[in-house]
Each structure stands twice: as structure tokens, then as C-alpha cells.
C-alpha positions in Angstrom: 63.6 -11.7 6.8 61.5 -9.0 5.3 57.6 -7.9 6.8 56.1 -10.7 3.6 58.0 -13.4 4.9 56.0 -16.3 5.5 56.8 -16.8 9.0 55.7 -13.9 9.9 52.5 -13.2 7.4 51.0 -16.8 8.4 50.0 -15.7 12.1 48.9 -12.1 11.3 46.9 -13.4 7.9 45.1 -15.7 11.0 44.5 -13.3 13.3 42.8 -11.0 10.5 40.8 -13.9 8.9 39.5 -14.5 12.7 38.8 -11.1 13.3 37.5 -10.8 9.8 34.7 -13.5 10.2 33.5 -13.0 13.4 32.6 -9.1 12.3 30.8 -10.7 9.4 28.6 -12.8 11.8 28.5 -10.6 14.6 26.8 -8.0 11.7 24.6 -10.2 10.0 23.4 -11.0 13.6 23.0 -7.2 14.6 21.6 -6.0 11.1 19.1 -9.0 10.1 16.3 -7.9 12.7 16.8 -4.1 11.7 16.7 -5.1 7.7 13.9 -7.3 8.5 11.8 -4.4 10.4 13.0 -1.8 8.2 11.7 -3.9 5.2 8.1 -4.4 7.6 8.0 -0.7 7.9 8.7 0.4 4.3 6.1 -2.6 2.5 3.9 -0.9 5.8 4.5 3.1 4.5 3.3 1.5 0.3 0.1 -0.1 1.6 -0.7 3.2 3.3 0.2 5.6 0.1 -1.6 2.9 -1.5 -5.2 2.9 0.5 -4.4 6.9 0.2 -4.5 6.8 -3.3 -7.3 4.5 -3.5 -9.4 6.5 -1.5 -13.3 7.2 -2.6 -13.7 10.5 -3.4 -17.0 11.9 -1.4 -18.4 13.8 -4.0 -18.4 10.9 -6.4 -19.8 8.7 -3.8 -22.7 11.1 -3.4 -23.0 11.3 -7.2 -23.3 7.3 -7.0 -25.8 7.2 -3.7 -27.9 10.2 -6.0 -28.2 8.2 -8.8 -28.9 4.9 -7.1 -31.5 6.5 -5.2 -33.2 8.0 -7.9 -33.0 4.7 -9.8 -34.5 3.2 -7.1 -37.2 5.6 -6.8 -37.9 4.8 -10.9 -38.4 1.1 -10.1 -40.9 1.4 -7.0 -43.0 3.9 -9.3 -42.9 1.5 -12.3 -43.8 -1.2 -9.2 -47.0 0.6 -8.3 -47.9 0.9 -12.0 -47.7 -2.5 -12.6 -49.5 -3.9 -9.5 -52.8 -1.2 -10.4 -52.4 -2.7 -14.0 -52.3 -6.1 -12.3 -55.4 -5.4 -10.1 -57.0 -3.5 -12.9 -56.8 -6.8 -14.8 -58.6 -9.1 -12.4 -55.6 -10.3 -10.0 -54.6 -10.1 -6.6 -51.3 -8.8 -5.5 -49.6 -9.7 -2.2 -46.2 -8.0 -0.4 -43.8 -11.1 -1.5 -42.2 -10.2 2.0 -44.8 -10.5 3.7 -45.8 -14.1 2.4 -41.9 -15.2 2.6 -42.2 -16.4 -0.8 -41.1 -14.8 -4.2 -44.6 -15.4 -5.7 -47.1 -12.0 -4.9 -49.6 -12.0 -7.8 -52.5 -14.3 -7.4 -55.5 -14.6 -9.6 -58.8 -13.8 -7.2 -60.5 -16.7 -6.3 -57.6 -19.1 -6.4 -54.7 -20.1 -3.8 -54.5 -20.0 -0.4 -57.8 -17.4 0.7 
């Protein structure tokens, strides 16, 4: 009888194979919920760097709000132009917000008045 015989191996081998699987669940019981945060908390940290990098920059956005404004500023004028043409012409011209409707040039002595 030597320590591989058979006899003696089978109840040892059982003992480890026990102790062997109940680590393996007794881990996967402990680690799942600190994988499973730990994965939360890193796809949490990309989003962040991402938003970071994807930040406006605020000189650019002023650059934008400057040029939008001064677009804006270009259509109103071209606006007044055309409603003094309009008038110079013979029509009347009404605020379309003020009527609700997107109609505002009338011809004098026809619609509503």
C-alpha cells in the first residue's frame, strides 16, 4: 500500500472535489455583484471622458451666437426693405403674429378692413 493506492486516493480525491466546488460557487457568489458594479462604474468613468471630450468649446459657441446674430440682424433689415418696397407699391402689410396667420401683405382696399 503506497500514498496512490486507490483506497486511500478515492476519499481524499472526494474531499478535494467538495472542497473544490463549493470555493467555485461560494466565489462566483462573492465576486458577481463586485464584477457587475465594477463593470457599472468603469462604462460610468467612459461616458464621463466621453461628455468631457464632447464638450462645446465657449469661444466657438460665441463665434456661432455672433454670426447667428448678425445673420439675423441681415434678414430683419432686408425685412424692412421689403415691406417699404411693399407699401411703396400700393399694399398693406400686417405683423403675421399679430393676425395669427402666416399671410401679412394685403392689397388696400381688400380683406378683412
Amino acid at each position: 500500500m503506497g500514498p496512490w493506492d486507490p483506497s486511500v486516493m478515492g476519499p481524499i480525491a472526494g474531499a478535494v472535489m467538495v472542497v473544490a466546488i463549493t470555493a467555485g460557487v461560494a466565489s462566483v457568489m462573492i465576486f458577481r455583484p463586485l464584477t457587475s458594479r465594477l463593470g457599472e462604474l468603469l462604462e460610468q468613468m467612459r461616458r464621463d471622458r466621453q461628455l468631457r471630450a464632447e464638450a462645446p468649446d465657449p469661444a466657438r459657441l460665441t463665434e456661432l451666437m455672433e454670426s447667428m446674430l448678425d445673420r439675423l440682424e441681415r434678414l430683419e433689415a432686408r425685412q424692412e426693405f421689403a415691406e417699404r418696397v411693399i407699401e411703396g407699391a400700393g399694399w398693406k402689410v400686417e405683423d403675421a403674429r399679430s393676425r395669427g396667420s402666416r399671410r401679412g401683405v394685403q392689397r388696400r382696399g381688400y380683406g378683412s378692413e
